[in-house]
C-alpha positions in Angstrom: -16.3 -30.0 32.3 -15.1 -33.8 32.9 -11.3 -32.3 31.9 -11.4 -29.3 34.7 -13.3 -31.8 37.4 -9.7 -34.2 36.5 -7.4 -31.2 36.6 -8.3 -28.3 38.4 -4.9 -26.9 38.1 -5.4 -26.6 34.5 -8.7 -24.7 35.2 -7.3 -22.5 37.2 -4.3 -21.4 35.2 -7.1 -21.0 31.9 -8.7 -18.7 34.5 -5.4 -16.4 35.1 -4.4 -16.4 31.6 -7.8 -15.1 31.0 -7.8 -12.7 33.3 -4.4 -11.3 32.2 -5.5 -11.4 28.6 -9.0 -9.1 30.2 -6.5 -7.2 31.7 -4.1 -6.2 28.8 -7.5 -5.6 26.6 -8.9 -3.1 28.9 -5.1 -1.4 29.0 -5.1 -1.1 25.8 -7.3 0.8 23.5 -10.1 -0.5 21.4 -9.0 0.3 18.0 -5.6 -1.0 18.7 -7.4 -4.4 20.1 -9.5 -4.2 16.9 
């Protein structure tokens, strides 16, 4: 938590990479993500 309170920047770009990555599983189907 100390790292994202220094860079918030950083946290928010984890959060848009996670939410592409959400995004691309919920595209795609679950025995291809398995």
């Amino acid at each position: 938590m100390a790292a994202a309170t220094q860079d918030p920047s950083a946290c928010a770009r984890h959060y848009e990479l996670a939410n592409l990555y959400l995004s691309l599983i919920s595209e795609t189907p679950v025995s291809t993500a398995a």
